[in-house]
C-alpha positions as CSV (number, residue, x, y, z in Angstrom):
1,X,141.6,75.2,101.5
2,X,139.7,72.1,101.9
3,X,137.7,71.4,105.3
4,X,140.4,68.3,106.2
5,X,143.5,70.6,105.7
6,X,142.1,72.7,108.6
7,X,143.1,73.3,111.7
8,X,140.6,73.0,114.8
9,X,140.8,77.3,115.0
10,X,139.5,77.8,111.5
11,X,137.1,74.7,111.6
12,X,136.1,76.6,114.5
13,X,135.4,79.9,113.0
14,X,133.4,77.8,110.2
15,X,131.6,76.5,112.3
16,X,130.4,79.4,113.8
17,X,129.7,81.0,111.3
18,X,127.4,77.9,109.3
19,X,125.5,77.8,112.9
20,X,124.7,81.5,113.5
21,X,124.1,82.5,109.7
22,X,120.4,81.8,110.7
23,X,119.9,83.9,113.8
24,X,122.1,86.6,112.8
25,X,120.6,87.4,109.1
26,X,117.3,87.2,111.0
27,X,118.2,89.8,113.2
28,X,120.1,91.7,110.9
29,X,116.4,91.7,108.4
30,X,114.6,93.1,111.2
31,X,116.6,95.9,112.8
32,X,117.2,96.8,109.7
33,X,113.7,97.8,109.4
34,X,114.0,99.5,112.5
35,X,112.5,96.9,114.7
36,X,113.7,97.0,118.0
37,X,115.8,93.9,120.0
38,X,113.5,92.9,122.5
39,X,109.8,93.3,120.5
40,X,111.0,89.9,118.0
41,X,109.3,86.9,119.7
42,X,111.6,84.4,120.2
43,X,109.4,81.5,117.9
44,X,110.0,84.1,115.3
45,X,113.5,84.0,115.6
46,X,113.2,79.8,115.2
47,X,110.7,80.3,112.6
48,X,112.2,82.6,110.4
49,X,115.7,81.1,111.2
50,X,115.0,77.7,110.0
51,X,113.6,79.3,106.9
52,X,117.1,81.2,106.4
53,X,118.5,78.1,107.3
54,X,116.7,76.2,104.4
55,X,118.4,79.0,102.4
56,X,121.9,78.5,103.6
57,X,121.7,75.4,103.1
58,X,121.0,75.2,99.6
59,X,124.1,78.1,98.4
60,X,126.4,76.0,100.6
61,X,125.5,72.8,98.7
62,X,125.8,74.5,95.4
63,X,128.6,76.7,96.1
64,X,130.5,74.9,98.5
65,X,131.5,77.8,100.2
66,X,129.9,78.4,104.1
67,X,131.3,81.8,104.4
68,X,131.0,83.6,100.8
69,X,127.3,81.2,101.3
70,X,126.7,82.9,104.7
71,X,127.3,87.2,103.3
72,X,124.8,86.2,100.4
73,X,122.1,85.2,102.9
74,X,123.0,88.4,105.2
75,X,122.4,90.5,101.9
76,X,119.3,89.0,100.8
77,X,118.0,89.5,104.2
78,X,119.2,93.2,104.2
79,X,117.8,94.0,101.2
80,X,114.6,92.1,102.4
81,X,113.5,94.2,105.4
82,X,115.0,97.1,103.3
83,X,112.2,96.8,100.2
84,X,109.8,96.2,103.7
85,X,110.5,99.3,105.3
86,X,110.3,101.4,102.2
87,X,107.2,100.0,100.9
88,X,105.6,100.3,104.7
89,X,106.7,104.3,104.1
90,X,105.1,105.0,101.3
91,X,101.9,102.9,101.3
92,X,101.4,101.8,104.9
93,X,101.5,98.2,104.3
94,X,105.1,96.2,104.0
95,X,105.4,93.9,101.1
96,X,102.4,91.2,100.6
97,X,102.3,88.1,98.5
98,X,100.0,89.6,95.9
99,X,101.6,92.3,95.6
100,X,104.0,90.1,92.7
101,X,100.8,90.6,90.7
102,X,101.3,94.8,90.7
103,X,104.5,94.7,89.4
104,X,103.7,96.5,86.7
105,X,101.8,99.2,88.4
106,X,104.7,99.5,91.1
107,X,107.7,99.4,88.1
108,X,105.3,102.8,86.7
109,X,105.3,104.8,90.1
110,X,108.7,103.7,91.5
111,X,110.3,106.7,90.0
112,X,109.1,109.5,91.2
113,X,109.6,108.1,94.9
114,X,113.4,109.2,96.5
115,X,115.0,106.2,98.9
116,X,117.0,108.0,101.6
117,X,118.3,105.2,103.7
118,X,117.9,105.6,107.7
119,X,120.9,105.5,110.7
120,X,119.5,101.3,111.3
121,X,120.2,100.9,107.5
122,X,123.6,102.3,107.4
123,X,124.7,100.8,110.8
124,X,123.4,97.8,110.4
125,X,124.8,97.8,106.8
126,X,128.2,99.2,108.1
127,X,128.2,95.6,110.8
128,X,127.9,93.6,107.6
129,X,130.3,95.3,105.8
130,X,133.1,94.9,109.0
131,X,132.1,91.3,109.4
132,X,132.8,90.8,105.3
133,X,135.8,92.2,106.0
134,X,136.8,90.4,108.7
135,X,135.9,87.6,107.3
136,X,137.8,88.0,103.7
137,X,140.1,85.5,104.1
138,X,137.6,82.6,105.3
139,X,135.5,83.5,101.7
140,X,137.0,80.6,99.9
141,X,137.7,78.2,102.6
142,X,135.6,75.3,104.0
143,X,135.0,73.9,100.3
144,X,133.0,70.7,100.8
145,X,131.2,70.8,97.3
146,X,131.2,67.0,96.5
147,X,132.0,65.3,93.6
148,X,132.1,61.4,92.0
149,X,131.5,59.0,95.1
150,X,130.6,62.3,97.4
151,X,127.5,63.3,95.8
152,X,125.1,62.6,98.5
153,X,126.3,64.7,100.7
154,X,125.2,67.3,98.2
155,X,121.9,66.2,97.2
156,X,120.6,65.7,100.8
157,X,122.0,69.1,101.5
158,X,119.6,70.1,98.7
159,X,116.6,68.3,99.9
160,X,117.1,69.1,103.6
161,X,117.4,73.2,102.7
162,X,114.4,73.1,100.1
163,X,112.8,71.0,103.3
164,X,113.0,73.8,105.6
165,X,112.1,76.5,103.2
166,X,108.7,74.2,102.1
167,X,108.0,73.7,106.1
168,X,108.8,77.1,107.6
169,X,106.6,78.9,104.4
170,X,103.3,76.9,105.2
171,X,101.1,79.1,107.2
172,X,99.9,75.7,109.4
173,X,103.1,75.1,110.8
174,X,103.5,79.0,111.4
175,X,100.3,79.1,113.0
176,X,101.4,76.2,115.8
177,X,104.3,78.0,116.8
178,X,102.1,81.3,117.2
179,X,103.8,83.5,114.9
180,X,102.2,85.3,112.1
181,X,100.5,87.9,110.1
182,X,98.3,90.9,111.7
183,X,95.7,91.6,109.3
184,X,94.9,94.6,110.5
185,X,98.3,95.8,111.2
186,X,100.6,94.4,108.7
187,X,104.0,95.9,109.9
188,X,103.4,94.9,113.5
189,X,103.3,91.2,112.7
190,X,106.1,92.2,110.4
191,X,108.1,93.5,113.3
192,X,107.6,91.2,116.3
193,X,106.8,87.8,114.1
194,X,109.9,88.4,111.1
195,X,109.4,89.9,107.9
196,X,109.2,86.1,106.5
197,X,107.1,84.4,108.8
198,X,104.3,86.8,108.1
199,X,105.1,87.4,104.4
200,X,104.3,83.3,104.3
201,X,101.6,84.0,106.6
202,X,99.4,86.0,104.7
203,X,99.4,83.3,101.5
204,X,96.6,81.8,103.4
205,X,94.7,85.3,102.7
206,X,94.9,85.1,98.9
207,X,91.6,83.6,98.5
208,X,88.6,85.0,100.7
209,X,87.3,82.9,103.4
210,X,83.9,81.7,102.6
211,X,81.6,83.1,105.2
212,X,79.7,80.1,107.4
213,X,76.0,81.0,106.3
214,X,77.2,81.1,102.8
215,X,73.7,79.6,101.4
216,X,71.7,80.7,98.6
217,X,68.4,80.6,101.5
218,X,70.8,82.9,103.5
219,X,71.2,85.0,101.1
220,X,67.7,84.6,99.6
221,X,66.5,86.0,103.6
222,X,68.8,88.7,104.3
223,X,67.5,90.3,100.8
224,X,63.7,89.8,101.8
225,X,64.4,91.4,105.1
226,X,66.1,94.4,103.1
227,X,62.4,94.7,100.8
228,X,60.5,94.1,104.0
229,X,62.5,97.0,105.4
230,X,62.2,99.3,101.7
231,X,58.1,98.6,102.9
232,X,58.3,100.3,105.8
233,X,60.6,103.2,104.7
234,X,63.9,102.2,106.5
235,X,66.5,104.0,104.4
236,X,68.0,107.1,103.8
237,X,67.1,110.0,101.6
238,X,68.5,113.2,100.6
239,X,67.0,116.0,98.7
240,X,68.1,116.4,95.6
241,X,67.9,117.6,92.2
242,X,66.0,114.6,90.6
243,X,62.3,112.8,90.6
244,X,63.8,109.8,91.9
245,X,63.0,107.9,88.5
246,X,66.5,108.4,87.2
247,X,66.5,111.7,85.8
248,X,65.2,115.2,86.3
249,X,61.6,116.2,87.1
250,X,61.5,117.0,83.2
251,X,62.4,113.0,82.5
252,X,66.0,113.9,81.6
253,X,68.8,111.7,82.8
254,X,71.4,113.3,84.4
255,X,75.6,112.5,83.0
256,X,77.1,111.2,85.9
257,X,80.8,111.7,86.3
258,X,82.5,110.2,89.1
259,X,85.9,111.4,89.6
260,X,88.6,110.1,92.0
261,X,91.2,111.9,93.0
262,X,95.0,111.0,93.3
263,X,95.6,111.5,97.2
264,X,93.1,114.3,97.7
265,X,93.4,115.0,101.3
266,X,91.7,117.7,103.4
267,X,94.6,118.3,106.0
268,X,93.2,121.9,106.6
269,X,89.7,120.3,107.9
270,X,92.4,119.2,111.1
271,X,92.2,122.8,112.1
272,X,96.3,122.4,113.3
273,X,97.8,124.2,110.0
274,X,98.7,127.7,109.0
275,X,99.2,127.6,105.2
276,X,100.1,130.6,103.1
277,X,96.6,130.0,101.3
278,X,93.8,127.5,101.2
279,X,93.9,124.6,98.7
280,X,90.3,124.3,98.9
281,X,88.8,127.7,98.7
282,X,87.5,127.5,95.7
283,X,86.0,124.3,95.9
284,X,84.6,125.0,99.3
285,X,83.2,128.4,98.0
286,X,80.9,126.6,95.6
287,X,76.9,127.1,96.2
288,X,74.8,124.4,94.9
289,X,77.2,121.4,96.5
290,X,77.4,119.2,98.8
291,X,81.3,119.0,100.8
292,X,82.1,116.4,103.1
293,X,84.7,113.9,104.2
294,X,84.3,110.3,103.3
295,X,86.5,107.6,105.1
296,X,88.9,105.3,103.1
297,X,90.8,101.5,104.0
298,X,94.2,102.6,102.7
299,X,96.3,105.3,103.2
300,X,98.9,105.9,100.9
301,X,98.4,103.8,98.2
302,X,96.3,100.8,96.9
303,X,94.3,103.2,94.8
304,X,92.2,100.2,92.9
305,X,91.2,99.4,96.2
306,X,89.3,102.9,96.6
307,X,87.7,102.4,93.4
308,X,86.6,99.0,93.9
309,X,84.7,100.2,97.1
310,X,83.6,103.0,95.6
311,X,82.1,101.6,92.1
312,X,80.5,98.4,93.8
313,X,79.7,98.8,97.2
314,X,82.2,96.2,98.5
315,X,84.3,96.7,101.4
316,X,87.9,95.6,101.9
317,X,87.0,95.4,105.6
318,X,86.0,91.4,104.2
319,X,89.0,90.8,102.2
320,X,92.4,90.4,103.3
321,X,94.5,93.7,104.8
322,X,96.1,95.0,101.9
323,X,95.1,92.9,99.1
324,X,93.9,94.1,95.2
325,X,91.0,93.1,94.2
326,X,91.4,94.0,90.4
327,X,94.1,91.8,90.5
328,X,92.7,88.6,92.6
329,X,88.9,88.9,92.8
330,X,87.6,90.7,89.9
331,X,88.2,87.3,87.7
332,X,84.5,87.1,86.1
333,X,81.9,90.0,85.6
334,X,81.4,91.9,89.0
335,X,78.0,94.2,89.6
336,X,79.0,97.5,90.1
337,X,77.8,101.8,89.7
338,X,78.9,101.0,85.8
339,X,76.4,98.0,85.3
340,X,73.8,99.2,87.1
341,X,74.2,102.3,85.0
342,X,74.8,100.0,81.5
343,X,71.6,98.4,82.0
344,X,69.9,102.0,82.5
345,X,70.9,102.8,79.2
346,X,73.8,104.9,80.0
347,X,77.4,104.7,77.9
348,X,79.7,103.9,80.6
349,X,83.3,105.0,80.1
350,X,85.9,104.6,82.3
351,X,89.4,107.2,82.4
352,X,93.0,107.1,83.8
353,X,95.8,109.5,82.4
354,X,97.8,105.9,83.2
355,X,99.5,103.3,82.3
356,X,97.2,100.5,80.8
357,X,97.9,97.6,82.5
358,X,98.1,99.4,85.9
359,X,96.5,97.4,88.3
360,X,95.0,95.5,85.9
361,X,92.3,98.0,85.4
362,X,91.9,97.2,81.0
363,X,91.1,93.9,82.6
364,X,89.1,94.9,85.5
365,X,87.1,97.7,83.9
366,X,85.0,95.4,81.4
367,X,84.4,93.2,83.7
368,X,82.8,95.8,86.0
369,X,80.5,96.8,83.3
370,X,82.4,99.6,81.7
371,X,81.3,100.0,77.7
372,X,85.0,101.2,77.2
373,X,88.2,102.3,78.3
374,X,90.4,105.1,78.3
375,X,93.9,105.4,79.4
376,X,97.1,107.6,79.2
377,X,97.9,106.7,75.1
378,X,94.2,107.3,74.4
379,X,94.4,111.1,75.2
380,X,92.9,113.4,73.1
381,X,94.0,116.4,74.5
382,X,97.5,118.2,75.0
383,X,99.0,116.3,77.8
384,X,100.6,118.9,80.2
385,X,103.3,117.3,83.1
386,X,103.2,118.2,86.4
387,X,104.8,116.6,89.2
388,X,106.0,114.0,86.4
389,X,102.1,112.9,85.6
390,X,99.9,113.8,83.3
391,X,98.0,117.1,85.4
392,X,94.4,117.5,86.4
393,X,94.3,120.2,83.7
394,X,94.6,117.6,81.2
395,X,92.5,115.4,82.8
396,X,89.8,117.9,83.0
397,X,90.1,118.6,79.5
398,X,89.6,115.3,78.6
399,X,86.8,114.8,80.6
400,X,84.9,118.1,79.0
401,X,86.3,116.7,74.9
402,X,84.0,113.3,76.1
403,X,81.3,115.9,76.3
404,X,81.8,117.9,73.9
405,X,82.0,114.8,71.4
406,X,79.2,112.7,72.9
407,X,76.6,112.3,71.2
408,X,73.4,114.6,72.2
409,X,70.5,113.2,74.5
410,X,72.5,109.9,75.0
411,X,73.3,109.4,79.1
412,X,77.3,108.9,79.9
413,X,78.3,107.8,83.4
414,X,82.3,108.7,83.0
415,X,84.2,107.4,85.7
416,X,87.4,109.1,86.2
417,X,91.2,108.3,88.6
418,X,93.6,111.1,88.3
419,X,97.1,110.9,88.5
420,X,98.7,114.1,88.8
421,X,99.2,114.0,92.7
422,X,100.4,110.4,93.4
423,X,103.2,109.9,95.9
424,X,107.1,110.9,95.6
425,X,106.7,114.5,95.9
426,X,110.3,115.0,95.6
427,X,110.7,116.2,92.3
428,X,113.8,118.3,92.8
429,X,113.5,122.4,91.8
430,X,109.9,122.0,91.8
431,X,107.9,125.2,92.3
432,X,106.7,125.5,95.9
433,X,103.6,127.6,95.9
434,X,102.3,126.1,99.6
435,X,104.2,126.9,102.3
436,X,103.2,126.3,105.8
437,X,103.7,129.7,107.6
438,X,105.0,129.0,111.3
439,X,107.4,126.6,109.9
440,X,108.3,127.2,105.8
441,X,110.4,124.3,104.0
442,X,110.9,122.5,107.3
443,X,108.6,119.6,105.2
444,X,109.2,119.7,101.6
445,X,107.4,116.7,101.0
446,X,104.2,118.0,102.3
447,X,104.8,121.5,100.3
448,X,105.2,120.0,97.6
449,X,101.6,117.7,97.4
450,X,100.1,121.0,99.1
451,X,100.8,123.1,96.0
452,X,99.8,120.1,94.0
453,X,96.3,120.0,95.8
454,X,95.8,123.5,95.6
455,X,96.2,123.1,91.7
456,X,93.7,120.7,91.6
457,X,91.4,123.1,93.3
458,X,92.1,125.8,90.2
459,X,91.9,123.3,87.4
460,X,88.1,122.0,89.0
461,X,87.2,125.8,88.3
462,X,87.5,125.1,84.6
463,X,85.3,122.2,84.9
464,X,82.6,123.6,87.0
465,X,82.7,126.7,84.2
466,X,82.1,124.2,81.6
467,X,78.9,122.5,82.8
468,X,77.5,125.1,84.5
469,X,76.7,126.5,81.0
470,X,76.3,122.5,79.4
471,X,72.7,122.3,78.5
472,X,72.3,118.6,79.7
473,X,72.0,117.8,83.5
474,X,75.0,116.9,84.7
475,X,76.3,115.6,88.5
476,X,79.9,115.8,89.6
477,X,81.2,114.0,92.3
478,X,85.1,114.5,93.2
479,X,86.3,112.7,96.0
480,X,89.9,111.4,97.0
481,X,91.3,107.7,97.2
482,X,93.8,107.9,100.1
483,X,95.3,110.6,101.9
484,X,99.3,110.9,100.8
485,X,102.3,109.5,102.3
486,X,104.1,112.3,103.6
487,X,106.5,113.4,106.8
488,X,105.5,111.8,110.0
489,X,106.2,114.3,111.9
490,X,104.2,117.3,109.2
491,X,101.2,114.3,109.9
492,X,101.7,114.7,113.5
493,X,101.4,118.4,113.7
494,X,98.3,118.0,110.8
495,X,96.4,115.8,113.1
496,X,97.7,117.6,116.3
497,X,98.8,114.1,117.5
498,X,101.0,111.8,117.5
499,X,99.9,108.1,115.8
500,X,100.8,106.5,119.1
501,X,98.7,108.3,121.2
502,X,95.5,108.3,119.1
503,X,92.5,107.5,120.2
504,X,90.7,104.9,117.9
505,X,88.3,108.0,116.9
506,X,91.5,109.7,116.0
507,X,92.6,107.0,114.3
508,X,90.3,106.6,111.7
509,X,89.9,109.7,111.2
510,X,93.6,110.0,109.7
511,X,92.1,107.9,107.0
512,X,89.8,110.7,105.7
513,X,89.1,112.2,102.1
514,X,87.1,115.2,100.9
515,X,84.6,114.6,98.5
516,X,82.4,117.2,96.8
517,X,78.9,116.7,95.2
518,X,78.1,119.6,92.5
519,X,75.4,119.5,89.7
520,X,74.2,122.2,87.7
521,X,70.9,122.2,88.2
522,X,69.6,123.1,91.8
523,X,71.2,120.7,94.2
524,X,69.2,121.0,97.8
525,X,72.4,120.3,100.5
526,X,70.1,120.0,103.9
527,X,71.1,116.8,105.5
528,X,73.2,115.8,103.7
529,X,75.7,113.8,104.3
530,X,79.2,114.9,106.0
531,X,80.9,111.8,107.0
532,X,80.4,108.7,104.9
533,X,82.9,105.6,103.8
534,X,84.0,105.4,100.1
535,X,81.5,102.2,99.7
536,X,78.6,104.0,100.6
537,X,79.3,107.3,98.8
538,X,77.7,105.9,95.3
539,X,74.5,105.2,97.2
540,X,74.3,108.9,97.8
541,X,75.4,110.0,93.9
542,X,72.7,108.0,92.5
543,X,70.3,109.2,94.8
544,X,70.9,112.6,94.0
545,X,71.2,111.7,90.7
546,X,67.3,110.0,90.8
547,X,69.3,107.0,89.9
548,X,67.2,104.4,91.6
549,X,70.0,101.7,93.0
550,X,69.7,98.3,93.2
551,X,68.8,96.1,96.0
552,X,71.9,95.5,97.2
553,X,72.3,99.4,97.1
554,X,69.1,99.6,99.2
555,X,70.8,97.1,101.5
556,X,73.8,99.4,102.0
557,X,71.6,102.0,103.0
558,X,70.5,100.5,105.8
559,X,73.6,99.7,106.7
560,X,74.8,103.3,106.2
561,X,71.9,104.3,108.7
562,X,73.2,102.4,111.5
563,X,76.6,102.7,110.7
564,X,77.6,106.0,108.8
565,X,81.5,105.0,108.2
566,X,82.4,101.5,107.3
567,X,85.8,100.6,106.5
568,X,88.9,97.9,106.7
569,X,90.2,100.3,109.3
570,X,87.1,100.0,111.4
571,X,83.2,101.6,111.9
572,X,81.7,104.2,113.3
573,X,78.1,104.5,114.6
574,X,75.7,107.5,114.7
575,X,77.2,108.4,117.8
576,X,80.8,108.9,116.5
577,X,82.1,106.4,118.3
578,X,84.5,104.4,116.3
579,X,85.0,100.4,116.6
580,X,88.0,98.2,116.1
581,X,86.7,95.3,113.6
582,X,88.6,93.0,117.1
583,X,85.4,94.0,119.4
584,X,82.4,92.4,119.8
585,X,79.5,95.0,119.2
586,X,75.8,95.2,118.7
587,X,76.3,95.2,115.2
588,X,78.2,91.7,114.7
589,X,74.9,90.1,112.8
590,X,74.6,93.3,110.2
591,X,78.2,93.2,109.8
592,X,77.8,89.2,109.2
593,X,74.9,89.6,106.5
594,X,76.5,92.5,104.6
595,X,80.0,90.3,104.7
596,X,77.8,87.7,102.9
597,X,76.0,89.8,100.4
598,X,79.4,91.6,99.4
599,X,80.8,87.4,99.4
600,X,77.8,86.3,96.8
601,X,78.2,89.6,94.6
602,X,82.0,88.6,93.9
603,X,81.7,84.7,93.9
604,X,78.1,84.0,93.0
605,X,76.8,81.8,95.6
606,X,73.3,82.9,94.2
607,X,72.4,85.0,91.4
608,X,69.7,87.2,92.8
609,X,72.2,90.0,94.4
């Protein structure tokens, strides 16, 4: 039925319908998610409205159809804060522009994650479904698609919705109506400013902000101060196996292998479970090792971000909140643990039981000094499943066949990421071995990655075997990336707190991972350390390793003195007390100078870091 054959009650309902489309798939994208009513700010509802709006406009003018138009855009928007939600779950970030660059990497992992949607999905799906049905008979009516002499009214329909959807994306106009992203809570800003408004937001994050003393002399100073301070003996030291000269008292260099580990989490360290057996005992039992807990800026997932701290030193405290830097800022050759180590004389070979392209690691690798590459197709060991990815077993075994077929005398800095206890542990029928006692299978998630860990623990007894008999000095670190995403409420009862009532101490420390130093020659563990950050952990390998680091290394040091923990989360001093990155402390000028260190080591304003 054409809009002139009408009557003023269905023009009416037409109406109505063309001018609350906006608000209402807004609405419906946000408590979807489970955002509540009242926390949406009202500019968001114009903001993200007039996006929608820009939307609208354009199926109407190619469809011709308001109503049929108007369900499309409620679906979209459904399905919108839908992906959000789930993505939040399972990482702790909702979905960010770069992200479209980890496609790949996402498309690898999606399947072993179950979607089980919530009562807001389902109601809020059921509403749309009522209002589609209500609405059947109105799907086909209104036509107003123009043809011959009417064609402008199509082509400015065109050019006014691609108008809105160009205004209402540019982070500018966001930021004068005071809606946004939170960087350093992404799902906030998600919730209270629309999942659109600070999904456009956050483009202005995809390249880093150059810091404002970004000189060469800047730089040139902040490194002289660093030497000055080497002079006077300003840095740490641990006592370790080696003469500091980059081997063993004997002149032998030590194999460095550096392995991180899939969601290796310490929940026990807590001191709130009861688990039918420990999934660290045998690690923990080692002598001649080093255990502690290092802090990391995701939790989750973003593994490549972990390994990017952790192999140059970098922290993502200075890039944008849940950004990859394989994929956006490791574009030309980076300094890193593997370069430093290359231009030692060491083979450096990197290894992941993955896919190839995952996070754009055969990319990033090289360019991070890595000699070469291995990767799930590169095995040369029986690959054995568990948990649908390749198990530590075989990635042990891979690790001691590089030994076994290296050849003799020559150095080899292996750096290794696991796989077999990333996220979706709901593989159905799988063997529970964990159980926690005072409450058994009331958290099958967290059963599930607790046998997984405690596997992990058994497998590392092969490895330890191995070199403790391997006539070369070797050092082993093992650390995790992230802790898993698992129950709320089993993470609750871990930490023995609710997330909403943490303390910002508390807070951080629900972003904690074990690591675990072992060598087999003597290892001396007095003060050493038992809280660190992921970016400062390789300091500490190469310096029991007698690796001497580089002065940018010597430079984290200090920083590591003042400032033990350093993450995107926030810092903590010697005290234990833990900062928000928001406050204005004491240590805003060494937090400026490493910021522009870490900015001239990935963007080359000089060339002496």
């Amino acid at each position: 039925m054409e809009w002139k054959e009408m009557d003023k009650k269905r023009r009416g309902v037409l109406l109505t319908v063309m001018l609350l489309t906006p608000v209402t798939a807004f609405y419906l994208m946000q408590l979807i998610m489970g955002t509540k009513f009242v926390d949406v700010k009202l500019m968001a509802v114009a903001a993200n409205g007039l996006w929608l709006a820009g939307v609208y406009w354009l199926l109407c003018s190619f469809t011709g159809y308001p109503v049929m138009s108007s369900l499309v855009v409620h679906l979209l928007s459904a399905l919108w804060g839908m992906a959000n939600y789930f993505v939040n779950l399972f990482r702790g970030t909702p979905i960010l522009p770069w992200d479209f660059s980890a496609l790949e990497t996402a498309a690898a992992v999606s399947g072993s994650y179950k979607l089980s949607l919530t009562k807001d999905m389902y109601l809020w799906l059921g509403v749309l479904l009522v209002a589609a049905i209500l609405l059947r008979k109105y799907l086909t009516w209104g036509k107003f698609r123009p043809t011959g002499k009417t064609i402008m009214p199509r082509v400015a329909g065109v050019v006014a919705g691609l108008s809105l959807m160009f205004i209402f994306a540019q982070p500018a106009v966001l930021e004068q109506m005071k809606v946004g992203a939170y960087t350093w809570q992404q799902m906030v800003g998600y919730c209270t400013d629309g999942a659109l408004s600070a999904f456009f937001d956050n483009t202005k994050y995809m390249e880093v902000e150059q810091p404002t003393n970004a000189t060469i002399d800047d730089v040139k100073y902040v490194l002289s101060q660093v030497e000055d301070a080497q002079g006077e003996g300003l840095t740490f030291h641990v006592e370790g196996p080696a003469d500091q000269q980059g081997g063993t008292q004997t002149g032998e260099k030590y194999n460095v292998i550096a392995i991180m580990n899939e969601s290796w989490a310490d929940f026990e360290s807590y001191g709130n479970l009861s688990l039918s057996e420990s999934v660290m005992d045998y690690i923990k039992s080692l002598d001649n090792a080093v255990f502690g807990h290092a802090y990391s800026s995701v939790f989750g997932a973003g593994t490549s971000a972990c390994e990017f701290e952790f192999l140059t030193g970098n922290s993502m405290a200075f890039l944008p909140s849940g950004s990859a830097p394989y994929q956006q800022y490791i574009t030309q050759e980076t300094p890193s643990m593997a370069s430093l180590l290359g231009d030692l004389g060491y083979r450096t070979l990197a290894f992941h039981p993955g896919e190839v392209k995952s996070w754009n690691r055969d990319k990033a690798y090289p360019l991070l000094g890595f000699d070469e590459m291995k990767f799930r197709q590169d095995l040369d060991v029986p690959e054995l499943i568990e948990h649908a990815y390749p198990s530590d077993y075989t990635d042990f075994q891979q690790i001691i066949w590089e030994f076994e077929h290296k050849e003799a005398g020559e150095p080899l800095f292996l750096f290794n990421v696991t796989y077999q206890n990333h996220g979706g542990y709901e593989e159905p029928d799988y063997p529970t071995e964990v159980t926690l006692t005072d409450c058994p299978g009331q958290y099958p998630r967290a059963e599930q990655y607790l046998t997984l860990a405690n596997k992990t623990d058994e497998y590392f007894k092969e490895l330890v075997d191995y070199f403790s008999t391997y006539e070369e000095p070797t050092i082993i670190v093992m650390f995790g990336d992230h802790p898993p995403s698992l129950e709320q409420e089993f993470l609750d009862k871990a930490y023995g707190v609710a997330q909403a009532d943490m303390t910002m101490e508390q807070y951080m420390a629900k972003f904690q991972v074990p690591f675990f130093i072992w060598s087999n020659r003597p290892l001396e563990a007095e003060d050493a350390p038992q809280e660190t950050s992921l970016n400062f952990l390789g300091q500490y390998l190469l310096e029991y390793a007698g690796i001497e680091t580089d002065l940018y290394g010597k430079f984290l040091q200090e920083v590591q003195q003042q400032l033990p923990v350093f993450t995107s989360v926030g810092y903590i001093d010697t005290q234990g007390k833990a900062y928000s990155h928001w406050e204005t402390t004491q240590y805003e000028q060494l937090l400026k100078d490493y910021q522009l260190l870490q900015y001239d080591r990935l963007f080359g304003i000089s060339d002496v870091t």
